[in-house]
C-alpha positions in Angstrom: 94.3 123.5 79.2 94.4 125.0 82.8 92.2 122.9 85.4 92.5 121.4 89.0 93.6 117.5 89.5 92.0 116.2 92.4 92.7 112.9 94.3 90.1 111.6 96.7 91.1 108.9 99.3 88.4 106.4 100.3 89.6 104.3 103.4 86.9 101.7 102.5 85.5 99.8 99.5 82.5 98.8 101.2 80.1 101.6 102.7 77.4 102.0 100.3 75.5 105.7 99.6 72.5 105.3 97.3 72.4 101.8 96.5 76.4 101.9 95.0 79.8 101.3 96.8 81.4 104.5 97.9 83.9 104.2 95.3 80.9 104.0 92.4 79.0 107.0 94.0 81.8 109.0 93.6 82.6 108.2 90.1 78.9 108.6 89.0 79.1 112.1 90.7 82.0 113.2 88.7 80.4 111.9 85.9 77.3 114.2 86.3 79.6 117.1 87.6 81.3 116.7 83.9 84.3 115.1 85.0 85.2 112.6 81.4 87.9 110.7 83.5 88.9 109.1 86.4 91.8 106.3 87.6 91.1 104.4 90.7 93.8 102.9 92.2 93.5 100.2 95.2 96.0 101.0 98.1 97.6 98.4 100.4 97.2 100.4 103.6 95.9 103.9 104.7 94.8 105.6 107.9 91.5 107.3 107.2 90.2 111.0 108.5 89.5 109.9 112.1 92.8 108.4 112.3 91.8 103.9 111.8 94.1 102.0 109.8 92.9 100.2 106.9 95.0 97.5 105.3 93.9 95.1 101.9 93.4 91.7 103.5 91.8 88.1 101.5 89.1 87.8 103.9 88.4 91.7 104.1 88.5 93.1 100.8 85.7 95.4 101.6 88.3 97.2 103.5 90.4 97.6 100.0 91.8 101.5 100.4 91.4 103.3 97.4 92.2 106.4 95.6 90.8 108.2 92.9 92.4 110.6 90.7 90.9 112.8 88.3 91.4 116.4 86.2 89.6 119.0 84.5 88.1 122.4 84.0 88.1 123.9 87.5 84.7 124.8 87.9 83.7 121.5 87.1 86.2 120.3 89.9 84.3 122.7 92.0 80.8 121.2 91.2 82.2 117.9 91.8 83.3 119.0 95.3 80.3 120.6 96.0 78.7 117.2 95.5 80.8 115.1 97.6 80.3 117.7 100.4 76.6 117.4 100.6 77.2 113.6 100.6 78.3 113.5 104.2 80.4 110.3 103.4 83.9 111.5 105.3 86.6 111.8 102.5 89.8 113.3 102.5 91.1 114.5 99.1 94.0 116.8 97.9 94.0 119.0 95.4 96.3 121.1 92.7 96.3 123.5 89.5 97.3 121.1 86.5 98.0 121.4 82.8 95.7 119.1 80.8 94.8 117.7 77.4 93.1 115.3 75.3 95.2 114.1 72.4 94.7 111.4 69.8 92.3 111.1 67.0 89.4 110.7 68.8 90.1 113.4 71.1 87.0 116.4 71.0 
């Protein structure tokens, strides 16, 4: 299948929208956009949108980069951006076209 891939950088674990870390607000809104997967990886060290360095430290883990990768149909990639966008949490994110599919027996 054709689709997009999207990666979304978030320079902190720790700023909450609605009750959830940033991290969980995003994944529940690609969830409802119809996203089935996502992989979030923690990063060591980042500089975020307006330019701050953020680095993984013991006693500041709620400054824990992260990124987020997903894929699927591209309208629903769409929807999902249309979500984070009314969000006003500052995210930077890249995006590509991708080939994607579910294999295995329990694929759908």
């Amino acid at each position: 299948m054709q689709g997009s891939q999207l990666t979304v950088f978030a320079a902190t674990t720790g700023p909450r929208k609605h009750h959830q870390t940033t991290i969980g607000w995003i994944l529940d809104e690609a969830r409802q956009a119809g996203i089935q997967g996502a992989t979030v990886v923690e990063v060591s060290e980042c500089i975020d949108v307006h330019g701050k360095y953020h680095a993984a430290r013991f006693v500041e883990l709620a400054d824990q980069p992260v990124a987020i990768t997903l894929a699927g149909e591209t309208a629903r990639v769409d929807a999902l951006l249309e979500r984070l966008r009314h969000g006003n949490v500052p995210l930077f994110y890249t995006r590509c076209a991708v080939e994607y599919e579910v294999s295995g027996s329990s694929a759908r």
